[in-house]
N, C-alpha and C positions, 0 to 999 in steps of 0.2 A: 591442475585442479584436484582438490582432494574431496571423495565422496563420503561422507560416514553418516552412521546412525548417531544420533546421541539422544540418550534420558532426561527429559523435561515435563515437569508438570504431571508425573505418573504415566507417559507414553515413550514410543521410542519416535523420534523425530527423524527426516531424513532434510539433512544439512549439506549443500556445498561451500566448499571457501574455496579462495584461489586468493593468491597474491601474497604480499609483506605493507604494512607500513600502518597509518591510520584504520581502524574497522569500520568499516561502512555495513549497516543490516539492511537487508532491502525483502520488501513484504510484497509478497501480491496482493491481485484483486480477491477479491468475489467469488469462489467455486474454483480459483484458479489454484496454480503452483509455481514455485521460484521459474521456472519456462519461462515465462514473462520476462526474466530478465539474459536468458542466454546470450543476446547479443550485447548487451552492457555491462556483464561481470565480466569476460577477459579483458574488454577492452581498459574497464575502472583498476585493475589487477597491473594490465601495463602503465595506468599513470599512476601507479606506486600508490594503491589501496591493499588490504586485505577484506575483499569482500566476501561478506556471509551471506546467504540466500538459503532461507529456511521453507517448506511446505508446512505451513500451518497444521494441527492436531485435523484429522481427516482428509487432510487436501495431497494429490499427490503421491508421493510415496508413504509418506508419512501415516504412524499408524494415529485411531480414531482417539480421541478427548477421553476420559475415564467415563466421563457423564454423557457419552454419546453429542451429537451436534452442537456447534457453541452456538449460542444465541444473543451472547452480550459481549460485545467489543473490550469492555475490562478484562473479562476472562483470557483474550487472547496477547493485549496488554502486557499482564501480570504474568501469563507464558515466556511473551518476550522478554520480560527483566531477568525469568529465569535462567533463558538461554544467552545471554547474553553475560550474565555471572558466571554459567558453568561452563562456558567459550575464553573467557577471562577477558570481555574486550572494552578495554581501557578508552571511557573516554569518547565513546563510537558517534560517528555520525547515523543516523536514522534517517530512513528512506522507503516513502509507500505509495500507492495508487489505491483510491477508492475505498475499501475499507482496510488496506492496510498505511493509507492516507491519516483516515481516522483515529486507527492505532497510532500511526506516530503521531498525533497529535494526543492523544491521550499520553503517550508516553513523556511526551513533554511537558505537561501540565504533571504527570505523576514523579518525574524523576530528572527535570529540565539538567539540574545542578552537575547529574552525571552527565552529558550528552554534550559533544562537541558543537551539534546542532541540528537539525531537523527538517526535514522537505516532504510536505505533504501535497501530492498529487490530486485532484481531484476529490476535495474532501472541503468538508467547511466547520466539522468539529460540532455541530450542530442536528436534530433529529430532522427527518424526510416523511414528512406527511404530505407532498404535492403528487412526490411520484410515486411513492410508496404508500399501499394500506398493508396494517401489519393483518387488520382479516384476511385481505386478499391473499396475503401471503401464507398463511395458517393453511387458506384453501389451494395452496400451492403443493404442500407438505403430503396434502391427502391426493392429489391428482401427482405427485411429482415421478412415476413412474408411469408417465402417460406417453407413448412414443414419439408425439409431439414438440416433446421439453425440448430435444436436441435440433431439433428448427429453429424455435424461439431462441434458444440461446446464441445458436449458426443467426438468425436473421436480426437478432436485438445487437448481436456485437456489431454486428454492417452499419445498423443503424446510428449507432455511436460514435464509428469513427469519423476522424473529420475530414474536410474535403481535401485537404491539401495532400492524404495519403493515396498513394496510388491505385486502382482498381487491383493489381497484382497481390500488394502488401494488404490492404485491407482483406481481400478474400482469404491469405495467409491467417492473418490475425484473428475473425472467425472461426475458421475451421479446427484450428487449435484450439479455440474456445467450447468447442461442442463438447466436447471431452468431460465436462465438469461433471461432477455428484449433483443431480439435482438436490438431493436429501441436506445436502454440505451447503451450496450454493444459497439455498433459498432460506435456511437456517443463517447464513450470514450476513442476509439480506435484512431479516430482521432484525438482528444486531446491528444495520447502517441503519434501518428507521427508526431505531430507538435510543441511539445513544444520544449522547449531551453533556459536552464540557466548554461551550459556551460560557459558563457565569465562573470560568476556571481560569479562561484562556489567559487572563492579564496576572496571571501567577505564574507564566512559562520563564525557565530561566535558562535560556536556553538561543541564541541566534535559529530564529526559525524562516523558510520560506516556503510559502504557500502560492501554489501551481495548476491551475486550470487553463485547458481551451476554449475559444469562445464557440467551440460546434459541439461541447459535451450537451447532450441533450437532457444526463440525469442531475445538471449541477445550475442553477444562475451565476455567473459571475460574478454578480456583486452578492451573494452571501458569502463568497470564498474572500472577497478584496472586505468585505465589513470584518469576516472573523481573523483578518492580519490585522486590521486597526485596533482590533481589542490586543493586539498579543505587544508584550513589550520588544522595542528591535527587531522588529519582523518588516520581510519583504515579498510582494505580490506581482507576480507575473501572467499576464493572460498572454496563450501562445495561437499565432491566429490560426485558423484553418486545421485547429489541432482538435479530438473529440476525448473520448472519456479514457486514453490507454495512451499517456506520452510518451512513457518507456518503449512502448510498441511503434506507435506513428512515427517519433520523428528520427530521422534516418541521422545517425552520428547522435546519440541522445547522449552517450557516455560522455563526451568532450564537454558536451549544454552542462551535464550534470558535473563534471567536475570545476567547473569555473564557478557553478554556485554552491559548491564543496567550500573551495578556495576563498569564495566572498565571506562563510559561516566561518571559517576556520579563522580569516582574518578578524574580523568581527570579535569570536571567542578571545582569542588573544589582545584585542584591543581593550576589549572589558577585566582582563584578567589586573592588565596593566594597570 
């Protein structure tokens, strides 16, 4: 595994890669960092990836945005095209959960043509006014050094996950979540209830699959399964008993996730034809 800093977007980013072969980018959640994917980059590494796992500008190790907390999902986007030019990664498949779900779907609709193809977890490319109020969240911004946040955080992640995960793994999952910048977190939160590339999505050129559980509390499945029907070529998976963090939940994710690698890459190649 190799650790380094690299220069993006006017910051220094901290990036792991591991492996050789196709580039795979894999984005976290929400307040989160590449962690998220510890148990799934060696294993994608052993089935002959080069997998990239970056900390978003404030997340992680990673240092802060030039303009302090991102708020618009484009901006983090247009990051990743950056980092992904100055990685050199030819061709990459994309891969995210929740808002960096969203990202790849934005990235898709923005740059489909480069992208082998695209897996967006928990996302439905569309703005969130059911669960989200963006006031509410403004008023989050101003309490967000309240000693409470890390409860919320600790007891909204429990909340999420799905049944099928273990009382062990889930509380795992949690507790690593507490960790987050509220300042960061709820700043990108606003960036999920307001983005929107909905009226975009049947310009994706790109083999894309879109990925929810049916115990995600922040998502309906059927706005995830309508925003695959808009997309051309795309494929819809509900995972049962799974909640808002599939990378996280399901035990051997890497294997799930290379066989729907496998399906894109065929897919690509078949269109290329």
């Amino acid at each position: 595994m190799r650790a380094d800093y690299v220069e993006v977007g006017g910051t220094r980013a901290f990036v792991l890669e591991e492996g050789e072969g196709r580039p795979v980018l894999c984005l976290h959640t929400a307040g989160q960092n590449g962690v998220q994917w510890r148990e799934v980059q060696p294993r994608l590494a052993e089935l002959g990836y080069r997998v990239v796992v970056p900390d978003l500008p404030g997340h992680g190790r990673s240092e802060p945005a030039p303009g302090g907390p991102v708020r618009d999902l484009g901006v983090y986007a247009q990051w990743c095209e950056e980092l992904m030019d100055r990685l050199g990664m030819d061709r990459p498949f994309v891969v995210g959960c929740s808002i960096g779900g969203a990202i790849t779907l934005q990235l898709a609709v923005r740059r489909g043509e480069r992208l082998a193809g695209a897996v967006a977890l928990a996302a439905h490319g569309g703005t969130d006014s059911t669960m989200l109020s963006v006031r509410g969240l403004e008023r989050e911004l101003v309490d967000s050094a309240a000693p409470s946040r890390s409860d919320r955080t600790y007891l909204g992640t429990l909340a999420v996950v799905g049944r099928r995960v273990a009382a062990e793994r889930a509380e795992l999952i949690a507790r690593m979540h507490r960790r987050e910048d509220p300042e960061i977190s709820t700043s990108d939160l606003i960036g999920w209830a307001t983005h929107d590339v909905l009226a975009t999505l049947d310009g994706v050129a790109c083999p894309t699959h879109l990925v929810v559980g049916d115990d995600d509390l922040w998502l309906d499945p059927a706005d995830v399964r309508r925003a695959a029907e808009l997309i051309p070529d795309s494929r819809f998976t509900l995972l049962e008993g799974i909640g808002h963090y599939p990378m996280e939940e399901v035990e051997g994710f890497a294997d799930v996730l290379h066989g729907w690698l496998g399906e894109l890459g065929a897919r690509e190649s078949g269109g290329a034809a």
